[in-house]
C-alpha positions in Angstrom: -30.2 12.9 -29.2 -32.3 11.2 -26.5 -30.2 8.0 -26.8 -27.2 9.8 -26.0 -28.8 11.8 -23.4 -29.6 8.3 -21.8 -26.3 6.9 -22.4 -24.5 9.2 -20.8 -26.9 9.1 -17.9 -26.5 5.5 -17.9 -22.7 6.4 -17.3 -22.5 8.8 -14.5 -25.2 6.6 -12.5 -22.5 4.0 -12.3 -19.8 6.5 -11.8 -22.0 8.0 -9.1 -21.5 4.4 -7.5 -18.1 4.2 -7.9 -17.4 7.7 -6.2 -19.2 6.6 -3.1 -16.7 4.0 -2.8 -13.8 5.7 -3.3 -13.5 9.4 -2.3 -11.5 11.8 -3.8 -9.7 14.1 -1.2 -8.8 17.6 -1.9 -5.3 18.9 -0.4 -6.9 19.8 2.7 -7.8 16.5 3.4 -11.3 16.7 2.6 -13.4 14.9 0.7 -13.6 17.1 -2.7 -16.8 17.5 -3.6 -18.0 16.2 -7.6 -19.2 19.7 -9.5 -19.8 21.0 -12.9 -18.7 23.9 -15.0 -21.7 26.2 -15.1 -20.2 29.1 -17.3 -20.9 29.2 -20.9 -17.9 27.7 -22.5 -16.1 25.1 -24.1 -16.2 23.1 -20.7 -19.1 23.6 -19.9 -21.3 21.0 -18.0 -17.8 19.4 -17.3 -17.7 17.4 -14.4 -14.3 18.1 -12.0 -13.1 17.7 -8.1 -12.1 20.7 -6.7 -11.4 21.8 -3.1 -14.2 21.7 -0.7 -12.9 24.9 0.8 -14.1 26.9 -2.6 -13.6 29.6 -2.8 -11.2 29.8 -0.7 -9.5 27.0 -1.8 -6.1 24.8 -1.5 -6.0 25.0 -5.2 -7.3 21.2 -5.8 -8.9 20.1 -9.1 -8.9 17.6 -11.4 -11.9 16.9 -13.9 -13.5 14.2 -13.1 -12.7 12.1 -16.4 -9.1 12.1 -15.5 -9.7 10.7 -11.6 -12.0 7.7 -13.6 -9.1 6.9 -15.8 -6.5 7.2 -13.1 -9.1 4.7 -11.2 -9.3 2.3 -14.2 -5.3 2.3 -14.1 -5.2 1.7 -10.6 -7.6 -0.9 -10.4 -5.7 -2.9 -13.5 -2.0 -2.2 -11.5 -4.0 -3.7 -8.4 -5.5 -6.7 -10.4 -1.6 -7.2 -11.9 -0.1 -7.0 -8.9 -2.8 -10.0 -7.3 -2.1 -11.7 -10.7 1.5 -11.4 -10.1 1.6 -12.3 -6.1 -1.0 -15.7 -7.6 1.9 -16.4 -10.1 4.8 -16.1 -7.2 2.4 -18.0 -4.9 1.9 -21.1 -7.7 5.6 -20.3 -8.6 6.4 -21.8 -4.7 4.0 -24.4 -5.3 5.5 -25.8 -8.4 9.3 -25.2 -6.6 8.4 -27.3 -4.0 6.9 -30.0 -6.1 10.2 -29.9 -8.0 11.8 -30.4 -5.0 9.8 -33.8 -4.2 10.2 -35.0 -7.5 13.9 -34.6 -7.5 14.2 -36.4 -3.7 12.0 -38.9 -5.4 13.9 -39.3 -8.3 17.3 -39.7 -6.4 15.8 -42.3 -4.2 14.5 -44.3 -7.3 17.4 -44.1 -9.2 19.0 -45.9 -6.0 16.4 -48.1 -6.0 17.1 -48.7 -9.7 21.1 -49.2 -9.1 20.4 -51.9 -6.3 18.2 -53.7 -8.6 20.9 -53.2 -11.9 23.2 -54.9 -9.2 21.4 -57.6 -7.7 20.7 -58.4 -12.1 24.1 -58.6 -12.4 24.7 -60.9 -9.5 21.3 -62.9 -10.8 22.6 -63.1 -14.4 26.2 -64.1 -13.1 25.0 -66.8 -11.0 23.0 -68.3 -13.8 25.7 -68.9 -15.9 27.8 -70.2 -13.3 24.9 -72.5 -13.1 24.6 -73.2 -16.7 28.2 -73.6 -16.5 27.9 -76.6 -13.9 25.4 -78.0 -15.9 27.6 -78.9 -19.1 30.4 -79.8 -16.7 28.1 -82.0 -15.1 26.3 -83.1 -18.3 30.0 -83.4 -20.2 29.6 -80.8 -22.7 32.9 -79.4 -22.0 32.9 -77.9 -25.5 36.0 -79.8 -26.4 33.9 -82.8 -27.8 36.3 -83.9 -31.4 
């Protein structure tokens, strides 16, 4: 029993923490204030927010349990949404890295159509030339 005892103490320390960095506000506007069911009960020792009006109150409460878990979700929607703005933000990144590449590309592949043409006019020169040569040599071909 004394291990749960310090378990749970363990637990609303850092909660403790927590709720002095983010306040919960009753409808008033006010910060509502963290108490505990003291009647006998099935909820009692309970921790909940209520109005810090009471009693006279704008009709605020929530236990406490509840704002923690609507915290966890917030903080994981807040940790998605930086997760997601990082993806858009590497998204234009990549885009524009596409971009280059492709200007790159279309320049080589001019590069690569002058050089297929100045083969041709290489390749067609050097049999024009080997042509000369058997002319010149006499190996017309027609030698019988």
């Amino acid at each position: 029993m004394a291990t749960s005892h310090e378990s749970s103490g363990h637990s609303s320390r850092s909660r403790s923490r927590s709720d002095q960095q983010c306040q919960v506000m009753c409808y008033h506007g006010e910060i509502a204030p963290l108490r505990e069911v003291k009647y006998n009960g099935p909820t009692y020792g309970k921790k909940f927010y209520g109005c810090s009006y009471w009693p006279r109150t704008c009709g605020y409460f929530k236990w406490a349990d509840e704002v923690y878990k609507i915290r966890d979700l917030q903080m994981s929607l807040l940790e998605k949404d930086t997760e997601i703005a990082e993806l858009e933000m590497e998204k234009g990144f990549l885009e524009d890295k596409i971009k280059r590449l492709k200007e790159t590309k279309l320049k080589l592949d001019d590069v690569v159509e002058e050089l297929s043409i100045e083969n041709s006019e290489i390749r067609e020169g050097l049999y024009a030339a080997k042509a000369d040569k058997r002319l010149l040599l006499g190996y017309g071909g027609d030698e019988s």
